[in-house]
C-alpha positions in Angstrom: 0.0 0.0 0.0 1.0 3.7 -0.7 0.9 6.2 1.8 0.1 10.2 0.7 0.5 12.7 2.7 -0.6 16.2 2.3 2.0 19.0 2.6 2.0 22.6 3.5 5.3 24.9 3.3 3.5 27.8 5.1 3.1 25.6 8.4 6.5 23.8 7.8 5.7 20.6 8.9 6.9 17.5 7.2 3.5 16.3 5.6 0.4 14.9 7.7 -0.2 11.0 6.8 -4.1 11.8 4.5 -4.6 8.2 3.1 -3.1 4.8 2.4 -4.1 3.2 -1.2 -3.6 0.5 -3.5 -1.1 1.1 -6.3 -4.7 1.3 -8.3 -6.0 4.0 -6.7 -3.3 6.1 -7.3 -3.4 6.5 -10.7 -6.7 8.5 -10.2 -5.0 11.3 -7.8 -3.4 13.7 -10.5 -2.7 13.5 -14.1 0.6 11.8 -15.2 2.0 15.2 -15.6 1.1 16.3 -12.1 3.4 13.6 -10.6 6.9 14.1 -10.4 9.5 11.4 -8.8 11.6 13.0 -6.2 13.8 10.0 -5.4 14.4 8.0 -1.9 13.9 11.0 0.2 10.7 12.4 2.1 11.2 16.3 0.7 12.8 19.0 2.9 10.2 21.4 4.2 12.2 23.5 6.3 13.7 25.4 3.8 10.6 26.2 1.4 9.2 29.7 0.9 6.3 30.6 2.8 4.2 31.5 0.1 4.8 27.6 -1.2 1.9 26.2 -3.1 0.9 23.2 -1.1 0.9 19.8 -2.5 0.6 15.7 -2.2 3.1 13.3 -1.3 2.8 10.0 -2.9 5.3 7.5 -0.9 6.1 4.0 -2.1 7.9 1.0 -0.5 10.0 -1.4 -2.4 7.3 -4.3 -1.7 5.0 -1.7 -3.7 6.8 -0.9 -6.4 5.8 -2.1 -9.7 6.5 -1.1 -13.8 4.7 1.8 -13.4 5.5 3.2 -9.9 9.4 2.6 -8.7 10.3 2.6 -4.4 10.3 6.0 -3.3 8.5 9.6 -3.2 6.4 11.1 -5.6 5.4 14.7 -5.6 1.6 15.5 -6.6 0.9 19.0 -7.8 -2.3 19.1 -8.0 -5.2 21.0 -5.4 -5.0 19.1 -2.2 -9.0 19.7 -2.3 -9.3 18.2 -5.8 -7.4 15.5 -4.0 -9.7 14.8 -0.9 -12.6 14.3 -3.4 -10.8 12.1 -5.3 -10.4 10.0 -1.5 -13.8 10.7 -0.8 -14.9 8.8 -4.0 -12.7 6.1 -3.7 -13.3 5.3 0.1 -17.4 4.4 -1.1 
């Protein structure tokens, strides 16, 4: 399972756990484009600009990683509210 988390550079905390999700239910969070791979590493927060548009981390363990998604952290640009409907559909 895949763990996002929802992150805010304004309140520079590290990301607050939002959902955990099959490697199917990702691909319904953002548009391919929206999802960047930012390697082995949780993202440094401390050091982002206040006025830092929030976003979605996408984290994946080896045991999840697959052709499409490889072990590690994804970032998702995309509205973190756009987001929790996409949750909100998937959890009925």
């Amino acid at each position: 399972m895949a763990n996002l988390y929802f992150c805010q550079p304004h309140t520079k905390n590290q990301g607050m756990l939002r959902a955990v999700l099959t490697r199917e239910d990702c691909k319904y969070l953002a548009q391919p484009s929206a999802v960047t791979y930012l390697g082995e590493e949780f993202p440094d927060l401390t050091n982002s600009p206040q006025e830092g548009r929030d976003f979605a981390v996408l984290k994946f363990g080896a045991e999840e990683a697959d052709g499409t998604w490889r072990s590690g952290f994804y970032r998702v640009d995309a509205d973190l509210m756009e987001i929790n409907a996409v949750l909100l559909r998937l959890a009925r």
